[in-house]
mmJSON file of the N, C-alpha and C atoms, coordinates in Angstrom:
{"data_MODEL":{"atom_site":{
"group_PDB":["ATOM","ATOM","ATOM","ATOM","ATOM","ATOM","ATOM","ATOM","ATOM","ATOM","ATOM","ATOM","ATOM","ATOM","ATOM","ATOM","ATOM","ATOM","ATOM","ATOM","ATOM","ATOM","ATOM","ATOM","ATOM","ATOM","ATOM","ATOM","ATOM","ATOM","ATOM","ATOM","ATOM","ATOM","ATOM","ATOM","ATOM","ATOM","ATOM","ATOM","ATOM","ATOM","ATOM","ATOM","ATOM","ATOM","ATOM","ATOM","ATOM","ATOM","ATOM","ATOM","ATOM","ATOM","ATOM","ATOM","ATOM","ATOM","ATOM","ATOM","ATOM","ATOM","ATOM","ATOM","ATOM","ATOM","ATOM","ATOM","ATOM","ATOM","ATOM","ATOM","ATOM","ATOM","ATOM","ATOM","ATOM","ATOM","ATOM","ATOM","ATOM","ATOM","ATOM","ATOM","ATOM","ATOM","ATOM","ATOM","ATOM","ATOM","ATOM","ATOM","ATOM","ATOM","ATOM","ATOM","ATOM","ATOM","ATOM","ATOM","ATOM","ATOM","ATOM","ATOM","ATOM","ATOM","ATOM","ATOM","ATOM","ATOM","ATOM","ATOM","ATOM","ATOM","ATOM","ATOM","ATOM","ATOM","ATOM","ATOM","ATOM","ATOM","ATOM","ATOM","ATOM","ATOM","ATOM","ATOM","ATOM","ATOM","ATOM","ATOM","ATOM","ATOM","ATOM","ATOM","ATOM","ATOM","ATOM","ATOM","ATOM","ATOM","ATOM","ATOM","ATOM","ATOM","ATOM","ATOM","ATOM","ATOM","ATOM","ATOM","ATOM","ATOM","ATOM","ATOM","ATOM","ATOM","ATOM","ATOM","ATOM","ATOM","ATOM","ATOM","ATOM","ATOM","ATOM","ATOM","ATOM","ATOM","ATOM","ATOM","ATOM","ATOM","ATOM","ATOM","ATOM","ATOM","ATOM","ATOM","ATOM","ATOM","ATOM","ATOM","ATOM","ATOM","ATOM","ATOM","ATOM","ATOM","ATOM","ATOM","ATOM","ATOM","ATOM"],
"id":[1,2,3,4,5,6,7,8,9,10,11,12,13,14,15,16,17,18,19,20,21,22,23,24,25,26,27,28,29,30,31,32,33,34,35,36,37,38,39,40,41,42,43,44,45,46,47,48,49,50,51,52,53,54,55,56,57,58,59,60,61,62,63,64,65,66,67,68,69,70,71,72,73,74,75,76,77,78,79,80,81,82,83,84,85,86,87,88,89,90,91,92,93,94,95,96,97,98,99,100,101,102,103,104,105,106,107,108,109,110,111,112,113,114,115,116,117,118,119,120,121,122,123,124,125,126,127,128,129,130,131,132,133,134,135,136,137,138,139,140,141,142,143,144,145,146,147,148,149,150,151,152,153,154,155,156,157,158,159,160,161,162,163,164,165,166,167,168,169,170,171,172,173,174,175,176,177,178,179,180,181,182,183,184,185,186,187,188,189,190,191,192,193,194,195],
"type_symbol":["N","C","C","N","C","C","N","C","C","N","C","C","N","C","C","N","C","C","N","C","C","N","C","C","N","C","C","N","C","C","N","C","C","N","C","C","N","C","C","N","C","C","N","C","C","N","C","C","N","C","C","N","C","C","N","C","C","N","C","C","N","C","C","N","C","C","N","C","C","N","C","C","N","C","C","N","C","C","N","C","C","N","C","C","N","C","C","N","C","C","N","C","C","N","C","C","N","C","C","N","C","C","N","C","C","N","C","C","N","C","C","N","C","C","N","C","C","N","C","C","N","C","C","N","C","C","N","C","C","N","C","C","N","C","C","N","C","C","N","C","C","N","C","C","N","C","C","N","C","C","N","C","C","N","C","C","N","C","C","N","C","C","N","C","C","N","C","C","N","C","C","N","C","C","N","C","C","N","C","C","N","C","C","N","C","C","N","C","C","N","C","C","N","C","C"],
"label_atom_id":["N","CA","C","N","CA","C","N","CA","C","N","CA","C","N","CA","C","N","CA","C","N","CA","C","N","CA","C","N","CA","C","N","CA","C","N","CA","C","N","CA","C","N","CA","C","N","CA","C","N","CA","C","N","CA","C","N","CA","C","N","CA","C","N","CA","C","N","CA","C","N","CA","C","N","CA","C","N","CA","C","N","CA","C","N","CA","C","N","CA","C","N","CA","C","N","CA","C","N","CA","C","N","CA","C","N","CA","C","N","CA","C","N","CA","C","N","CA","C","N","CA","C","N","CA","C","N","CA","C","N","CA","C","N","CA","C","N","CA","C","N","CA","C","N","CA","C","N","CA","C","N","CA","C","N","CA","C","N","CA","C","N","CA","C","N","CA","C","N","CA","C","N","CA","C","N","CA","C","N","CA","C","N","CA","C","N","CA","C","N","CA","C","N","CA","C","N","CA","C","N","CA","C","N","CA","C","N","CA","C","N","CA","C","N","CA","C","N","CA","C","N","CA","C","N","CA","C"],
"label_alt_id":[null,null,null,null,null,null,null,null,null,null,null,null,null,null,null,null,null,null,null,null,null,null,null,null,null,null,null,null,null,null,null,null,null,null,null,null,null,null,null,null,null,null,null,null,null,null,null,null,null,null,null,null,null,null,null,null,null,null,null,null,null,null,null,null,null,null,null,null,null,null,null,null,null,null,null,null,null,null,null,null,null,null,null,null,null,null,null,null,null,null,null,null,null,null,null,null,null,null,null,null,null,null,null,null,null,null,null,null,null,null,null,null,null,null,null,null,null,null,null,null,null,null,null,null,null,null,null,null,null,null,null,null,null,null,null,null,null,null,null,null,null,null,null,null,null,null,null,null,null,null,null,null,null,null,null,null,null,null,null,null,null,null,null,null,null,null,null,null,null,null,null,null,null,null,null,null,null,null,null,null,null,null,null,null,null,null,null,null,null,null,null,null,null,null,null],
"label_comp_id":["UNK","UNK","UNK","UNK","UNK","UNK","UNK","UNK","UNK","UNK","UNK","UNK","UNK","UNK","UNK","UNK","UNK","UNK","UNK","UNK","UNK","UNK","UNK","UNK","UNK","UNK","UNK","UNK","UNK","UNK","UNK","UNK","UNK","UNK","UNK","UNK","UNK","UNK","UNK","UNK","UNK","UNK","UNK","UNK","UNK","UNK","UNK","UNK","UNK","UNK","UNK","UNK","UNK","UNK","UNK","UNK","UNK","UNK","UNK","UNK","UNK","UNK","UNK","UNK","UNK","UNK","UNK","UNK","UNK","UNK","UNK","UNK","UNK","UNK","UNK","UNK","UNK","UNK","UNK","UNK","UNK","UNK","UNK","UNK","UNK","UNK","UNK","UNK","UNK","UNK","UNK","UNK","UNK","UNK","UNK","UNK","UNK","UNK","UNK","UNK","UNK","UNK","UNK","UNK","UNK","UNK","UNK","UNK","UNK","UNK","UNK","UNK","UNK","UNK","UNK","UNK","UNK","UNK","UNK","UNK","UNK","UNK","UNK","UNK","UNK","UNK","UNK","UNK","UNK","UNK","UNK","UNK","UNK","UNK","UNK","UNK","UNK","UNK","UNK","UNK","UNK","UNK","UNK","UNK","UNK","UNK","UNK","UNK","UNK","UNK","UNK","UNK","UNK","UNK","UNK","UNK","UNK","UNK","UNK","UNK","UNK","UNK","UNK","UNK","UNK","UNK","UNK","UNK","UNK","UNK","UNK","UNK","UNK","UNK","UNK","UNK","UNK","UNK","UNK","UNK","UNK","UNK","UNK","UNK","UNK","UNK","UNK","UNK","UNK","UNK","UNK","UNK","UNK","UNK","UNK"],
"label_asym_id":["A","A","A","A","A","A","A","A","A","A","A","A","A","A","A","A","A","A","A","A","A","A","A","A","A","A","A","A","A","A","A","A","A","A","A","A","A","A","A","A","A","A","A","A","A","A","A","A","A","A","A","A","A","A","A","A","A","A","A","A","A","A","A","A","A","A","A","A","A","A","A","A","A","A","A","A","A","A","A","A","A","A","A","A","A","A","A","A","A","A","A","A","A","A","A","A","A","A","A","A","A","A","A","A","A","A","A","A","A","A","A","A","A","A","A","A","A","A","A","A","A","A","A","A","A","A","A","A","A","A","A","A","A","A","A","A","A","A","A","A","A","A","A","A","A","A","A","A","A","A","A","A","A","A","A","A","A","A","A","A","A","A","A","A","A","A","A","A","A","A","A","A","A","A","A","A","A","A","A","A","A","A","A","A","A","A","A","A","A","A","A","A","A","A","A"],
"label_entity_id":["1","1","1","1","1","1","1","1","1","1","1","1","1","1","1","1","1","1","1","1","1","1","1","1","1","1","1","1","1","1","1","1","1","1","1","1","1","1","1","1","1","1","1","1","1","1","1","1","1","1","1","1","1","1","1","1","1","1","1","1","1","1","1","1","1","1","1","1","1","1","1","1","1","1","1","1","1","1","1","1","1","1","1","1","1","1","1","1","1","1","1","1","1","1","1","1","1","1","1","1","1","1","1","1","1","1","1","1","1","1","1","1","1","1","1","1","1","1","1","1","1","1","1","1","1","1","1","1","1","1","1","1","1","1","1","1","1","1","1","1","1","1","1","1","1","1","1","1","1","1","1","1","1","1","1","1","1","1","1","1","1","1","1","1","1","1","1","1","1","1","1","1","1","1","1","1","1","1","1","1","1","1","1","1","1","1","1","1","1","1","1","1","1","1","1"],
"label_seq_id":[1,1,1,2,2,2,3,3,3,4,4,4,5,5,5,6,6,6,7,7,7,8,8,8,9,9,9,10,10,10,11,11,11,12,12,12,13,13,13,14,14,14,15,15,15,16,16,16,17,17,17,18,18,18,19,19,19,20,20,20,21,21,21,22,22,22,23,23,23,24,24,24,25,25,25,26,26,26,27,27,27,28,28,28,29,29,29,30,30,30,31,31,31,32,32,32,33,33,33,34,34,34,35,35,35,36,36,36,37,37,37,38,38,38,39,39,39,40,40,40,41,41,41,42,42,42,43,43,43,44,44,44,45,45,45,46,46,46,47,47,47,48,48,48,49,49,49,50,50,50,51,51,51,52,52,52,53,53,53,54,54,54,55,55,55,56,56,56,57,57,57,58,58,58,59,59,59,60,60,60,61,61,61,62,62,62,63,63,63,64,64,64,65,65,65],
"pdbx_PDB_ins_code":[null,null,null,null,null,null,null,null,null,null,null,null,null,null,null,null,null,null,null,null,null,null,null,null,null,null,null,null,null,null,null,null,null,null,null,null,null,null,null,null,null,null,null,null,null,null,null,null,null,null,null,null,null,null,null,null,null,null,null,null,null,null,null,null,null,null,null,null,null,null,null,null,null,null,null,null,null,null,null,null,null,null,null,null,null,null,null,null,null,null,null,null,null,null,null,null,null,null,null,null,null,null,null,null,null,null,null,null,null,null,null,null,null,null,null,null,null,null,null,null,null,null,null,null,null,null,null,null,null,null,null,null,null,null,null,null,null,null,null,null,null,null,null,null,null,null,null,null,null,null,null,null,null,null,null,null,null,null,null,null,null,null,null,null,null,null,null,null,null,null,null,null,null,null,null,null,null,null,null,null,null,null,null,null,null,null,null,null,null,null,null,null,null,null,null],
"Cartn_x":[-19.136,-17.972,-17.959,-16.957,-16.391,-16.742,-17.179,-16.991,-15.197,-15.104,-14.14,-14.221,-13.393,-13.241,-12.976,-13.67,-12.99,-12.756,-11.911,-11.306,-12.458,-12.381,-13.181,-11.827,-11.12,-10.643,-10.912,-11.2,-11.268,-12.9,-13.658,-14.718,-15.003,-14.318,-14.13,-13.488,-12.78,-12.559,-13.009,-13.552,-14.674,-15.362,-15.993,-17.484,-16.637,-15.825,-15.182,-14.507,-15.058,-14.824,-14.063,-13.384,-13.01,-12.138,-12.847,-11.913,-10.7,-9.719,-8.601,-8.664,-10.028,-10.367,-11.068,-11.629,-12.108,-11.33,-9.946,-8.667,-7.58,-7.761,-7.171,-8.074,-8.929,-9.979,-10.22,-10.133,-9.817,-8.669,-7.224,-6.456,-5.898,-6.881,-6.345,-7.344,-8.765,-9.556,-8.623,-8.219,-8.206,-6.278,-5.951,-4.585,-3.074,-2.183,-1.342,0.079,0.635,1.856,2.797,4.176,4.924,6.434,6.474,7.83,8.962,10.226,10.924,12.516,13.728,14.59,15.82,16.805,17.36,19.573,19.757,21.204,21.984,22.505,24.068,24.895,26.03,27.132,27.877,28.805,29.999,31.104,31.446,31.775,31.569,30.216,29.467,29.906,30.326,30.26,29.424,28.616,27.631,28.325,27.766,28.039,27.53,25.412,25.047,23.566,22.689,21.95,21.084,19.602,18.752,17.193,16.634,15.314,14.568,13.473,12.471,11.023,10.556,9.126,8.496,7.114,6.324,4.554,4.176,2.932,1.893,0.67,0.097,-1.209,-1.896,-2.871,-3.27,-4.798,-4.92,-4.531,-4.505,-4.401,-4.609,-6.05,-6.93,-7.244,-6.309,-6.427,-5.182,-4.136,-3.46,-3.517,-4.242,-4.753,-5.621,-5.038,-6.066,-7.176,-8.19,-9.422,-9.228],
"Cartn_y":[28.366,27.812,26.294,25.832,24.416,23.749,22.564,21.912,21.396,21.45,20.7,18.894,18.153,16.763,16.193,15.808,14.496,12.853,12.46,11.441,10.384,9.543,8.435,8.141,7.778,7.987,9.13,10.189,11.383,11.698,10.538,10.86,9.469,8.457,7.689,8.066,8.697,9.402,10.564,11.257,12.56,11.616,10.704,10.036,9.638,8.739,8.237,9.214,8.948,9.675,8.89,8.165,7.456,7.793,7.511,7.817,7.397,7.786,6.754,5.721,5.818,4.692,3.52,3.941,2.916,2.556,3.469,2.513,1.558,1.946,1.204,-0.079,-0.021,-1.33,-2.009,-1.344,-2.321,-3.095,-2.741,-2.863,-3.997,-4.164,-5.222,-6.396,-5.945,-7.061,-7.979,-7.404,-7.854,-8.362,-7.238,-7.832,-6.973,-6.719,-6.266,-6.7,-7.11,-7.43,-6.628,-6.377,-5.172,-6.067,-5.409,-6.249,-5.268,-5.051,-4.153,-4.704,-4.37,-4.168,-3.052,-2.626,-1.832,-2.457,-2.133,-2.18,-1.215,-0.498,0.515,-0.073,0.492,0.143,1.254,1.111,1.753,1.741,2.227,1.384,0.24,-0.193,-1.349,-2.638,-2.242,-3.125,-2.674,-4.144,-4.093,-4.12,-3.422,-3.189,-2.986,-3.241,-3.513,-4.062,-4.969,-5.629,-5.485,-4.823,-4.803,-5.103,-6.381,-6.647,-6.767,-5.963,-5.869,-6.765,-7.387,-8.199,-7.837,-7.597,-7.333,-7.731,-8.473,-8.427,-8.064,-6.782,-6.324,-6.748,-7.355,-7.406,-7.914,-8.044,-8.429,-10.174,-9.766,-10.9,-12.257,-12.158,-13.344,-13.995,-13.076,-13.544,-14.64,-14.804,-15.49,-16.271,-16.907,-17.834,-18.934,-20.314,-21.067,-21.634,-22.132,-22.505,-23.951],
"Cartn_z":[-22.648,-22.006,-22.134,-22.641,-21.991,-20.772,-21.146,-19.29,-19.623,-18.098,-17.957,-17.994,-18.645,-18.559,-17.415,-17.0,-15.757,-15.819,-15.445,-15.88,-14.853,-15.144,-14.617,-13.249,-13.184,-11.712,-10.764,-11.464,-10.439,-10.171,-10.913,-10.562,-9.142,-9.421,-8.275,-7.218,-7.293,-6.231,-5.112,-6.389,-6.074,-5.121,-5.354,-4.667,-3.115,-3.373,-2.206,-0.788,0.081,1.072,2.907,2.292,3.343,4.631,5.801,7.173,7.215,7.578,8.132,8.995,9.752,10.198,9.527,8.408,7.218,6.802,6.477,5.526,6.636,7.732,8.762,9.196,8.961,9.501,7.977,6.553,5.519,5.601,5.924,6.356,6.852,7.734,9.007,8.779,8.268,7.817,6.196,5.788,4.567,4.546,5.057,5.079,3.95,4.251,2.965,3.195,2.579,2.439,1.546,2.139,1.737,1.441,0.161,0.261,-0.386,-0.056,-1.29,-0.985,-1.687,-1.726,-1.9,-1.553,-1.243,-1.505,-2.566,-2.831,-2.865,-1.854,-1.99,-2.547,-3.468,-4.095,-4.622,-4.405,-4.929,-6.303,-7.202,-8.079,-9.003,-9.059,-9.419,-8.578,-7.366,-6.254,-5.254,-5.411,-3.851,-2.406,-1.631,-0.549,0.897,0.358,1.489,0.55,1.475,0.509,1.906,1.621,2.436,1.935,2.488,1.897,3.143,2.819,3.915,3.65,4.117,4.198,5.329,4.964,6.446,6.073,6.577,6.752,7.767,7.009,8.049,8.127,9.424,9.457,10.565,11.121,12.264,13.034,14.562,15.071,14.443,14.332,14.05,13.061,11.69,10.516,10.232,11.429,10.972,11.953,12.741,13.278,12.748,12.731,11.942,12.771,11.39,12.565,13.148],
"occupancy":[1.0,1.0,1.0,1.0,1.0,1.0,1.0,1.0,1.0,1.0,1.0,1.0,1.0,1.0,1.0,1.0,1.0,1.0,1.0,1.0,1.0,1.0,1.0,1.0,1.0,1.0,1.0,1.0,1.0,1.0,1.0,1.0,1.0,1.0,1.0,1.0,1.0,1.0,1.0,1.0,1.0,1.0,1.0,1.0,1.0,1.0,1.0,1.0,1.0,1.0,1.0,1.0,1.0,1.0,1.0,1.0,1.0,1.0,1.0,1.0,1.0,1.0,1.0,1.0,1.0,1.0,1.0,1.0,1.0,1.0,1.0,1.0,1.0,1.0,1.0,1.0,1.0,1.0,1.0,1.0,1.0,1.0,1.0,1.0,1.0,1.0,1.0,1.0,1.0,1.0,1.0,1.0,1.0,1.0,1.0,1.0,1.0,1.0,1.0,1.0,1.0,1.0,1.0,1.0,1.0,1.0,1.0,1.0,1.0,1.0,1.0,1.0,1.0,1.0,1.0,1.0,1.0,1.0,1.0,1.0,1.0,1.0,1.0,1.0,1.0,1.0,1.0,1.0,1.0,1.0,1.0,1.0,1.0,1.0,1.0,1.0,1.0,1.0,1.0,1.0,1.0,1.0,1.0,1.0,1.0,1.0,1.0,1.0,1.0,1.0,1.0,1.0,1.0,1.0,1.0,1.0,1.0,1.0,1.0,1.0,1.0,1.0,1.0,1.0,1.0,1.0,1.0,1.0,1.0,1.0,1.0,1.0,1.0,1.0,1.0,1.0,1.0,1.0,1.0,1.0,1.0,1.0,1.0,1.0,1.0,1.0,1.0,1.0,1.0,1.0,1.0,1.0,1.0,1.0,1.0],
"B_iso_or_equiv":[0.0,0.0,0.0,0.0,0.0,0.0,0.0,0.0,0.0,0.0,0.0,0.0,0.0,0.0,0.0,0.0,0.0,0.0,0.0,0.0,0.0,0.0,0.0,0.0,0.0,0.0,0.0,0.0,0.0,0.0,0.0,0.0,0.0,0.0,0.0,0.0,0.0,0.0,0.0,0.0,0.0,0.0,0.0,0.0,0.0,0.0,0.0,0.0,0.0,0.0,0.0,0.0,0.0,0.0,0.0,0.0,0.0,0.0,0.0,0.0,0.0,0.0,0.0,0.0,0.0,0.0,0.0,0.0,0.0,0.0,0.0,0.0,0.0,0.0,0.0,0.0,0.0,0.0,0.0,0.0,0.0,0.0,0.0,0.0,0.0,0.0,0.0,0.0,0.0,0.0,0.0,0.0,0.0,0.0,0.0,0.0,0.0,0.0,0.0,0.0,0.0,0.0,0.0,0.0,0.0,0.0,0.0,0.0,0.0,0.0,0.0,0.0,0.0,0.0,0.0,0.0,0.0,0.0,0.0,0.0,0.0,0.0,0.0,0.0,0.0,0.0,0.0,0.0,0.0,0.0,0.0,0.0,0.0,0.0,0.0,0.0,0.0,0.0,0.0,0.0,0.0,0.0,0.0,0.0,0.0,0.0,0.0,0.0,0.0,0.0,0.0,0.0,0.0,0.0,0.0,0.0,0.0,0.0,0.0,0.0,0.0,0.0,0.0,0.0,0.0,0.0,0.0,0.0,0.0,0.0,0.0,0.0,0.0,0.0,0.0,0.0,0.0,0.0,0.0,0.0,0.0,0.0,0.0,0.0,0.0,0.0,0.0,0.0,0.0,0.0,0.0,0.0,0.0,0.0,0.0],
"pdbx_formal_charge":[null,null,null,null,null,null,null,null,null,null,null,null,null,null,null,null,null,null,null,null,null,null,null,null,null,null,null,null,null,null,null,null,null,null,null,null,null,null,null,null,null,null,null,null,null,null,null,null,null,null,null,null,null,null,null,null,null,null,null,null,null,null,null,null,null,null,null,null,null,null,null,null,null,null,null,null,null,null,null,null,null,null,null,null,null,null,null,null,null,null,null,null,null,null,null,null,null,null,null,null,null,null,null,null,null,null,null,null,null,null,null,null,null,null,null,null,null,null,null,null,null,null,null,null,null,null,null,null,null,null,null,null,null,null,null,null,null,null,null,null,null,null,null,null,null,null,null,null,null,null,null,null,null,null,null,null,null,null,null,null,null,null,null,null,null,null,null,null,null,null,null,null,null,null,null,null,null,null,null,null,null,null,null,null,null,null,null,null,null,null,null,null,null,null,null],
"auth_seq_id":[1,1,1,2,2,2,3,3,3,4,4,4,5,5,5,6,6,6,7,7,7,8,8,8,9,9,9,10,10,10,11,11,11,12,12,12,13,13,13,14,14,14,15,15,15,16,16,16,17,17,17,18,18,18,19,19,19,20,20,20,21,21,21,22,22,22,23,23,23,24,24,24,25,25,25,26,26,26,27,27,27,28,28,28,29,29,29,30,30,30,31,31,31,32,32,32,33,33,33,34,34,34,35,35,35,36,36,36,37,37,37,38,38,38,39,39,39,40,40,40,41,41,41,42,42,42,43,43,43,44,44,44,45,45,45,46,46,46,47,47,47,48,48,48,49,49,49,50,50,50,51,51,51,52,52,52,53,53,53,54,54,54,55,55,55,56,56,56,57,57,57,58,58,58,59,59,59,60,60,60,61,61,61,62,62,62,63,63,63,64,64,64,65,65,65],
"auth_comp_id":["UNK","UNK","UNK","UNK","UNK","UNK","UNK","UNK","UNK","UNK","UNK","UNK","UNK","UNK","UNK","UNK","UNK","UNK","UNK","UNK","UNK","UNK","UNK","UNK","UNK","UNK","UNK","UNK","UNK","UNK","UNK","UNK","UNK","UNK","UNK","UNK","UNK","UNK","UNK","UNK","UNK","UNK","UNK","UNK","UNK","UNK","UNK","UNK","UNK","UNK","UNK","UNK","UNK","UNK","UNK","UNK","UNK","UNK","UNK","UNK","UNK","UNK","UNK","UNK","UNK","UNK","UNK","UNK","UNK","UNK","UNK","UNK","UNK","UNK","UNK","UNK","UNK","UNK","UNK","UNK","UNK","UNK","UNK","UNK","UNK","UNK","UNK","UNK","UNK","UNK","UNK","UNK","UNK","UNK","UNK","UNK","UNK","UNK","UNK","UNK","UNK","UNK","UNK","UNK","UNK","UNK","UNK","UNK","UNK","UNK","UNK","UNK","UNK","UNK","UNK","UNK","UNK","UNK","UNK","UNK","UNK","UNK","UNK","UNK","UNK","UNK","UNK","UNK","UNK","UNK","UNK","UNK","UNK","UNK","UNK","UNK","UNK","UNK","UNK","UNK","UNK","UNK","UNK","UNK","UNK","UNK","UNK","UNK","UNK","UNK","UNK","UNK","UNK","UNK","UNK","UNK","UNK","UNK","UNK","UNK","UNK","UNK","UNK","UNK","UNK","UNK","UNK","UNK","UNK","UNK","UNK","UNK","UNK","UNK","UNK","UNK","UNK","UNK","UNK","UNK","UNK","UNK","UNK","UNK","UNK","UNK","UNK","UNK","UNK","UNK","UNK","UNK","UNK","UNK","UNK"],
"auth_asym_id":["A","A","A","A","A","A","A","A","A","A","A","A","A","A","A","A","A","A","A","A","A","A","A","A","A","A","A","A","A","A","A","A","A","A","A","A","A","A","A","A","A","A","A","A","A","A","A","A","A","A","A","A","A","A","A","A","A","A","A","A","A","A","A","A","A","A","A","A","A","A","A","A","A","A","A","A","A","A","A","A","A","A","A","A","A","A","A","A","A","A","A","A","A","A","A","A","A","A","A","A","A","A","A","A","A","A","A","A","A","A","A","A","A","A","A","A","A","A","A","A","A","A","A","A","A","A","A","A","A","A","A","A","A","A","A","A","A","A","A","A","A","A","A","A","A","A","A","A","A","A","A","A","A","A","A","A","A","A","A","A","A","A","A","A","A","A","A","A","A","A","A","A","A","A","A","A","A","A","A","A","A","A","A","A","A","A","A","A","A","A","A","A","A","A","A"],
"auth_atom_id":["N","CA","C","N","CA","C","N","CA","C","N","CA","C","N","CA","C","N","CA","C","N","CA","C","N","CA","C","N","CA","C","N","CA","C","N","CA","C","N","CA","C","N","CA","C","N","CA","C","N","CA","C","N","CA","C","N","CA","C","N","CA","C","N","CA","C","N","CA","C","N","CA","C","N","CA","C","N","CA","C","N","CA","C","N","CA","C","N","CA","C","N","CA","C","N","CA","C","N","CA","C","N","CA","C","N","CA","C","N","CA","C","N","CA","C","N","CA","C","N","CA","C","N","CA","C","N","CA","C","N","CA","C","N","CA","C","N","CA","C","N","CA","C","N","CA","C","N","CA","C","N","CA","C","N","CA","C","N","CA","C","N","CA","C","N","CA","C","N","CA","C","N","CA","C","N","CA","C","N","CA","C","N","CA","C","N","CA","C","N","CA","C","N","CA","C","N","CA","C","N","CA","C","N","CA","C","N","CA","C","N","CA","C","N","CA","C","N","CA","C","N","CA","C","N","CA","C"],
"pdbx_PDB_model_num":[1,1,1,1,1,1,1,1,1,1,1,1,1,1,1,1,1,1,1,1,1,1,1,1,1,1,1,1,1,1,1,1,1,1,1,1,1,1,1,1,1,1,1,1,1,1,1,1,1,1,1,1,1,1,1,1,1,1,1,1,1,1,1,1,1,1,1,1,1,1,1,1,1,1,1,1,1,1,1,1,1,1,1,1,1,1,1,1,1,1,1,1,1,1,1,1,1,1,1,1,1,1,1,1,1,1,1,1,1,1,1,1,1,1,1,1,1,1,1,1,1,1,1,1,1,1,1,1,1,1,1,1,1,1,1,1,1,1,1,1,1,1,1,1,1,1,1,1,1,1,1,1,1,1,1,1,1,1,1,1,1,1,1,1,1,1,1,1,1,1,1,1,1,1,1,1,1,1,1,1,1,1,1,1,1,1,1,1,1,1,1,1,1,1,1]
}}}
């Protein structure tokens, strides 16, 4: 029989076993910023223009020293 191939991402992944509390406390230590946009239109006229920005992360990281 064949082995099966595994891709080098799925073997990083295989290994990785992270809590949601590990990806929530990477998260907030480190920081992420989200940004996107959003255009409805009708007819090749715009008609509503929505851009969202948000940055997540803890208190204290955006506190200077």
């Amino acid at each position: 029989m064949k082995k099966a191939r595994v891709s080098k991402a799925q073997k990083i992944l295989a290994e990785a076993d992270p809590s949601l509390l590990d990806l929530v406390d990477h998260v907030l230590n480190k920081g992420v910023f989200i940004e996107g946009e959003v255009i409805l239109g009708l007819a090749d006229v715009d008609l509503v223009y929505l851009r969202l920005s948000a940055l997540l992360c803890a208190a204290d990281r955006l506190a200077r020293p």
